[in-house]
C-alpha positions in Angstrom: 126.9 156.8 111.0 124.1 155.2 112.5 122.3 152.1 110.5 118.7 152.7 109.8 116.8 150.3 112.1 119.6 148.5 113.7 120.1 145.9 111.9 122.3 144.3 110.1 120.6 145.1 107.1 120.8 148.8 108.0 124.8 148.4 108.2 125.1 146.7 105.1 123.5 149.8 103.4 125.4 152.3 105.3 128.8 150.7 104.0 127.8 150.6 100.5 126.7 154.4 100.3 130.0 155.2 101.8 132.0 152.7 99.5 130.2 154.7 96.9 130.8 158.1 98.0 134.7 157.4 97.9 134.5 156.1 94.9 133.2 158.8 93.7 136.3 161.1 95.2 138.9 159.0 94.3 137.8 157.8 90.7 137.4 154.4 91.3 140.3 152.6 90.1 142.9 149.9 91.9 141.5 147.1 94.2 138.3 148.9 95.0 137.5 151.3 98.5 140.2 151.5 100.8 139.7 149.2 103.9 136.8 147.1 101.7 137.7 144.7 99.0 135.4 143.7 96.2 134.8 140.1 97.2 134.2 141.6 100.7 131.5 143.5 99.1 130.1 140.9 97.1 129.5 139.3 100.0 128.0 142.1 101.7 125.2 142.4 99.4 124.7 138.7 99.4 123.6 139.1 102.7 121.8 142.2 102.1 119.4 139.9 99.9 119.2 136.9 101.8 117.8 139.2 104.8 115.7 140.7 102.7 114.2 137.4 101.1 113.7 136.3 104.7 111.6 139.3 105.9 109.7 138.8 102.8 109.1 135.4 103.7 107.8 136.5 107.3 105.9 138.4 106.3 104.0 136.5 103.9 104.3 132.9 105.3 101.0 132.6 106.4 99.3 133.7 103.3 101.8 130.6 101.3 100.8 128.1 104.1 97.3 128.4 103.5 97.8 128.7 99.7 99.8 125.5 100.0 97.2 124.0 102.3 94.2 124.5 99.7 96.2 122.9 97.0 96.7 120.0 99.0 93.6 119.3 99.6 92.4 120.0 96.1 95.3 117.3 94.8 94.2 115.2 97.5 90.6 115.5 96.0 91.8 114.9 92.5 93.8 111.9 93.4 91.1 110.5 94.8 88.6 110.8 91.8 90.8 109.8 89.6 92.0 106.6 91.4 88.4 105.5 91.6 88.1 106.4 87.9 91.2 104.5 87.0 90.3 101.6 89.6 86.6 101.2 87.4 88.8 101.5 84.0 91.5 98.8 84.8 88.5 96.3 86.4 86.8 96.9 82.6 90.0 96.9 80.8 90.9 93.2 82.6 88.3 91.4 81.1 90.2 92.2 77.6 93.1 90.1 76.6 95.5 91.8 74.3 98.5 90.8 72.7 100.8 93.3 69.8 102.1 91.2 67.5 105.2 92.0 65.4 105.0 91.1 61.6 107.8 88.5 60.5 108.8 88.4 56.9 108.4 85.3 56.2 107.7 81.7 57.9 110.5 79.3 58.4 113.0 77.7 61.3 115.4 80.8 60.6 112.3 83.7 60.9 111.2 81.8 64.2 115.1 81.5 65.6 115.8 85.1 65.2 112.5 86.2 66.5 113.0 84.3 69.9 116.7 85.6 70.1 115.2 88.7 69.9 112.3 87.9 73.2 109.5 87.4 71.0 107.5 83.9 70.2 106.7 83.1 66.9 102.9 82.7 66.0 100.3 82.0 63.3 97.0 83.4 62.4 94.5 81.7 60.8 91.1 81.5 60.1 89.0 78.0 60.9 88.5 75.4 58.6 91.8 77.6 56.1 94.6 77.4 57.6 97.0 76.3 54.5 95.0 79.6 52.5 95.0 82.0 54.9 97.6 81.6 57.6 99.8 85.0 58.9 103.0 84.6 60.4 103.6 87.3 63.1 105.4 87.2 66.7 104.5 88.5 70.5 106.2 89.3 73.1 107.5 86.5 75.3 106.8 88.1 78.5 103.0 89.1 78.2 102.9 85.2 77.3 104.5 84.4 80.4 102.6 86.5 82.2 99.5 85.4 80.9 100.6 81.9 81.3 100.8 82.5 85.2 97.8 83.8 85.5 95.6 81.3 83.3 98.2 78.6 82.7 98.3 76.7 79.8 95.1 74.8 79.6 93.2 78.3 81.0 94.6 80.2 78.1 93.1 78.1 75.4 89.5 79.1 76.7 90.2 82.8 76.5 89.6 85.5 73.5 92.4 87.5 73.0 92.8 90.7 70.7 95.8 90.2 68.4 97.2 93.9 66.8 98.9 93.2 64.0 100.0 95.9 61.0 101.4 98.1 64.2 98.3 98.8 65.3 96.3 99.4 62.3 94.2 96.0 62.1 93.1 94.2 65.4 91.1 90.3 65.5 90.2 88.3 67.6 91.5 84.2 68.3 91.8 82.0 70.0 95.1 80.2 71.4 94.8 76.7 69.9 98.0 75.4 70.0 100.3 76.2 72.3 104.0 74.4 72.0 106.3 73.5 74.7 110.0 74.0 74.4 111.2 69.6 74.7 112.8 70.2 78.2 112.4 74.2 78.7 110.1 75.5 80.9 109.1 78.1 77.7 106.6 78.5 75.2 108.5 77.5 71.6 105.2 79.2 69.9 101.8 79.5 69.2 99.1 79.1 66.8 96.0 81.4 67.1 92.2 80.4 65.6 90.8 84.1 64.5 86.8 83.7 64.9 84.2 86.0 65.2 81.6 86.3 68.1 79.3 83.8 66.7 81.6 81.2 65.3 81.3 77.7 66.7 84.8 76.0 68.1 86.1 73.2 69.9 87.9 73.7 72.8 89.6 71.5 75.6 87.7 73.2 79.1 90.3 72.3 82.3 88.8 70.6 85.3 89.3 72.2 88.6 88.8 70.1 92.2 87.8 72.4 94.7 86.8 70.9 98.8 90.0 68.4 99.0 90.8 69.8 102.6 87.3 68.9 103.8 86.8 65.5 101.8 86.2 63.1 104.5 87.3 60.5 101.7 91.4 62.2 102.2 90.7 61.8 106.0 90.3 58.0 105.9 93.4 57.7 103.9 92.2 58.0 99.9 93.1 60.4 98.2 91.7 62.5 95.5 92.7 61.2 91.8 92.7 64.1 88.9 91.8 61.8 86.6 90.7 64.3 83.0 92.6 67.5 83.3 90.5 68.9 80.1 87.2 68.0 78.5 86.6 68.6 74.9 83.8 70.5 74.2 81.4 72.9 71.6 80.2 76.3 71.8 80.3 80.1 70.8 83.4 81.8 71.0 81.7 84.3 73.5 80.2 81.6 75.3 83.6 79.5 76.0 83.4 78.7 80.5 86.3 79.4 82.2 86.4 75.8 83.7 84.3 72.9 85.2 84.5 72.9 88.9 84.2 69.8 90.7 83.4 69.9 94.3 84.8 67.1 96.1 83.7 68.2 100.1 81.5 65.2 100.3 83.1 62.3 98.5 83.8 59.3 100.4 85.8 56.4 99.7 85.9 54.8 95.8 83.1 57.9 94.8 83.8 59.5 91.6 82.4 62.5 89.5 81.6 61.2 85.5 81.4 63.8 82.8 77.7 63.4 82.8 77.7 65.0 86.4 78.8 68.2 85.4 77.2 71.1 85.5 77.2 72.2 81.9 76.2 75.8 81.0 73.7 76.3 78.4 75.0 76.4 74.6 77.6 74.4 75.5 78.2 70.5 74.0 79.9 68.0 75.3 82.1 66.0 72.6 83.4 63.5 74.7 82.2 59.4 73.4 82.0 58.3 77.0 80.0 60.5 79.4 80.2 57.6 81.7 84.0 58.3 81.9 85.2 59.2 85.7 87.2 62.7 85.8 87.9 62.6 89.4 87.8 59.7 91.9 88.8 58.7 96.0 91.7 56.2 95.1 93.9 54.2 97.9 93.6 52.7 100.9 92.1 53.2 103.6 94.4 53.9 107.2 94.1 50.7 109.4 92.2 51.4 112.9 
């Protein structure tokens, strides 16, 4: 019996039809056809549909590669908008500090152990000029703090509004780190007390002092060196009008120069509430390199 087309296909079919005719005759019955088991034929038609799955696929490859192709490119498109999107959202959604704070049930050394066994570091709300009246005990997590910390550091944090979310996320306000406590001889934050303030309330806050130019400070190249006198200076403003830090430029100082507080550029709204403005914050100290 000849297969149709000559392939293998073709032979497959011819042997089931003629497993089926003498079935047929005989009644079925036993182990199946004589000279073909049934795993044999299992087999059989396994093939039959893999060959058949792969003309299929010849057939219409193309039209699935260029399918394929177009959704690619659309994804591609997609991705592309959307990073851009997300990119503009996470610039905008860096300039907001937020921390979710966990309510504790009550203050105490035992509250405040169990809350830092736990990764958290317990914290305090209150409002300005009331904090026996109306303090709130609460706790966030220790690593947003630590990652917070490495990006501001400690003094940097102080001078930033942050969103605390207290009542899981049914009341949000804003403070102000005002006190942040050291472990005695950890490298860890033991906890923190917040200042909640509106836009227009007036605080006090320690601003840090940055030197900038110390690699071209001809002062350093004569053998001084550049003495960080202040690390913070106390000042007054707006919550929303808190700078991020007085920058001292130190690219031209010579020997035994020095910046005073009253040489700093100080942004408008903002006071000074230092006693001595005629106090050095940075100075060329040492001696000079013998010729």
């Amino acid at each position: 019996m000849a297969a149709p087309g000559g392939s293998f296909a073709g032979a497959v079919v011819a042997l089931l039809r003629l497993s089926q005719k003498r079935l047929n005759r005989g009644g079925g019955g036993g182990n199946g056809v004589r000279g073909f088991s049934s795993s044999s034929l299992l087999r059989l038609r396994e093939q039959q549909q893999l060959e058949e799955e792969e003309e299929e696929d010849k057939e219409f490859g193309g039209e699935f590669t260029k399918s394929n192709e177009e959704e690619r490119r659309n994804s591609a498109a997609d991705s592309s908008s959307s990073s851009s999107s997300s990119s503009s959202s996470d610039k905008n959604n860096d300039k907001i500090l937020r921390l979710i704070a966990t309510d504790r049930e009550k203050a105490g050394r035992l509250s405040a152990n169990r809350a830092r066994k736990d990764g958290f570091i317990p914290c305090a709300v209150f409002k300005q000029g009331e904090i026996e009246k109306t303090s709130e005990v609460c706790a966030v997590s220790e690593r947003e703090v630590e990652k917070l910390l490495r990006k501001f550091t400690k003094y940097g944090l102080r001078t930033k509004l942050i969103d605390i979310v207290l009542d899981d996320g049914k009341r949000t306000v804003k403070a102000i780190p005002q006190q942040i406590q050291m472990h005695a001889y950890k490298n860890q934050v033991n906890n923190i007390t917040f200042m909640r303030v509106d836009p227009e309330t007036i605080v006090k806050v320690p601003i840090p002092v940055k030197v900038t130019g110390q690699d071209d400070c001809p002062g350093t190249k004569l053998g001084a060196f550049v003495s960080h006198t202040r690390k913070t200076i106390k000042v007054k403003c707006r919550s929303d009008q808190i700078p991020e830090a007085f920058f001292v430029d130190v690219s031209n100082m010579n020997v035994k120069d020095n910046v005073k507080i009253a040489n700093l550029d100080i942004p408008e709204g903002v006071v000074i509430c230092e006693h001595d403005l005629e106090t050095p914050i940075v100075k060329m100290a040492g001696k000079l390199k013998k010729s």
